[in-house]
C-alpha positions as CSV (number, residue, x, y, z in Angstrom):
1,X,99.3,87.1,15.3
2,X,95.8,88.4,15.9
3,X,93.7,87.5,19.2
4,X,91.4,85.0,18.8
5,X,88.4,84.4,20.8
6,X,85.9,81.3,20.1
7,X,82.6,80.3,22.0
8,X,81.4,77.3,21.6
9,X,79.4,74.7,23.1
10,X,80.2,70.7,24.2
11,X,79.6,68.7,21.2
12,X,78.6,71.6,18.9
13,X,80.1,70.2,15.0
14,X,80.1,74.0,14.1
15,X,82.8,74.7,16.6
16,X,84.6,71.3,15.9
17,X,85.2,72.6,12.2
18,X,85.9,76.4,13.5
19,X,88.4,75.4,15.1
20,X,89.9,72.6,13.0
21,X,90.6,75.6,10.4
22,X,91.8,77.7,12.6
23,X,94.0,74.6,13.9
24,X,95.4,73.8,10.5
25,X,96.5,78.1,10.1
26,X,98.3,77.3,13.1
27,X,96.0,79.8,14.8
28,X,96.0,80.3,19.0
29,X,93.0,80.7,20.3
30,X,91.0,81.1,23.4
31,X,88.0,78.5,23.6
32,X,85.0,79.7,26.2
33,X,82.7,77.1,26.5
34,X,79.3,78.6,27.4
35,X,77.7,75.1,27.2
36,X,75.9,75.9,30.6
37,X,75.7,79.5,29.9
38,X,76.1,81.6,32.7
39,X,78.8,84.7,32.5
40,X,80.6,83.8,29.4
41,X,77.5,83.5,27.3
42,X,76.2,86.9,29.0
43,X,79.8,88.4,27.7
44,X,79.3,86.7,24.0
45,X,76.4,88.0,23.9
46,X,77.6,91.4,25.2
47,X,80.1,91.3,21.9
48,X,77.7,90.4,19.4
49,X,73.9,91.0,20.6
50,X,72.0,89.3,17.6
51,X,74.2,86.0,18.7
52,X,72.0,83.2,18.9
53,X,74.3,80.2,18.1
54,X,77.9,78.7,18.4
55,X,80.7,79.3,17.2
56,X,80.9,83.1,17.2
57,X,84.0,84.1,16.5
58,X,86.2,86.8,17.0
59,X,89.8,87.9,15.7
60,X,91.1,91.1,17.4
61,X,88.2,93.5,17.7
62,X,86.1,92.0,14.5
63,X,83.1,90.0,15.0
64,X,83.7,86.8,12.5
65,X,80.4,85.2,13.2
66,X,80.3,81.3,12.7
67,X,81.9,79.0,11.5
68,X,80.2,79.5,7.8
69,X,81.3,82.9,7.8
70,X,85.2,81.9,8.9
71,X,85.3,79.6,6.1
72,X,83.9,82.2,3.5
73,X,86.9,84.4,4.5
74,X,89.4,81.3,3.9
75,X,87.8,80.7,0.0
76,X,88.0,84.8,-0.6
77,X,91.6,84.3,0.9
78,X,90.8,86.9,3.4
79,X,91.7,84.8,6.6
80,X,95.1,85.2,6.9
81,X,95.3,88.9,6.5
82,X,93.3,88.7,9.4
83,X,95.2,86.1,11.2
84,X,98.0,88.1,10.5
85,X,97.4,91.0,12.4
């Protein structure tokens, strides 16, 4: 199965459903809370420079974006090819 990186932030409902579907694949992932910024949210931002909001998402080396964009891939039925990986 593909990495999977997610940042999020405390009480962010974006991330709560990111992470719900990635839950119900049966997907592993590693959360990094950047809630109170500091080196994780420098290294997010590092991965995907325009990043402005949570959830960004990343599976292996492919930035996702958020969780609107991870859901798009699950209606085109694109998510588990990546999941796959």
């Amino acid at each position: 199965m593909a990495t999977i990186d997610i940042y999020t932030k405390f009480g962010c409902g974006y991330c709560a459903r990111a992470k719900r579907l990635l839950d119900a694949k049966g997907a592993e992932y590693t959360e990094h809370d950047i809630t109170m910024g500091g080196p994780l949210r420098e290294e997010m931002l590092a991965r995907a420079p325009s990043a402005r909001t949570v959830p960004q998402i990343f599976i292996g080396d492919r930035h996702i974006g958020g969780s609107d964009e991870l859901a798009a891939l699950e209606r085109a039925g694109e998510l588990d090819v990546l999941l796959a990986d």
